[in-house]
N, C-alpha and C positions, 0 to 999 in steps of 0.2 A: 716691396721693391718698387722702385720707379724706374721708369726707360728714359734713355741719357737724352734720347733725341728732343723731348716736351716735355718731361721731368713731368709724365702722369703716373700717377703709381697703378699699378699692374699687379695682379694676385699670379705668383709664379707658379702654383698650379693649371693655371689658364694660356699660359704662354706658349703656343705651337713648337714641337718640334721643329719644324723647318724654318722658322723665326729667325733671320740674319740680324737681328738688334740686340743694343746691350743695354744691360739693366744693373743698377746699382742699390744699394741702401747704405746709410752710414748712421752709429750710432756714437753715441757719446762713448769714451773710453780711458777713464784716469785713474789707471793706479798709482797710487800714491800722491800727491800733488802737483803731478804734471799734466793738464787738460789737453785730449787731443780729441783726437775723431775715428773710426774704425770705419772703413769701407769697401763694402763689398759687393764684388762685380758677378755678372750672369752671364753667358752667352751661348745663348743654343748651340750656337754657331760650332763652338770653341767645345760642345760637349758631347757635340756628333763628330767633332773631328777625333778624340780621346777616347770616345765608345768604338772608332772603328781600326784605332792604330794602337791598341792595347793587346 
């Protein structure tokens, strides 16, 4: 993952719970002959919100 804000990659194991930043990766993704890009987002934030309104 890398975090949006410096685009430095970041091991998401490492990344604090109380962490308000968001983190992305994107990989290559073409089925069939159409090239795009697959991206995917992190956010502590967004996951302590969902851990505690479930």
């Amino acid at each position: 993952f890398k975090r949006v804000s410096d685009d430095m990659p970041v091991e998401l194991s490492e990344i604090p719970e109380d962490d308000n930043g968001l983190y992305y990766k994107d990989e290559p993704y073409t089925p069939h002959t159409l090239h795009q890009r697959l991206i995917v987002t992190y956010s502590p934030k967004f996951a302590r919100y969902q851990k505690n309104n479930t």
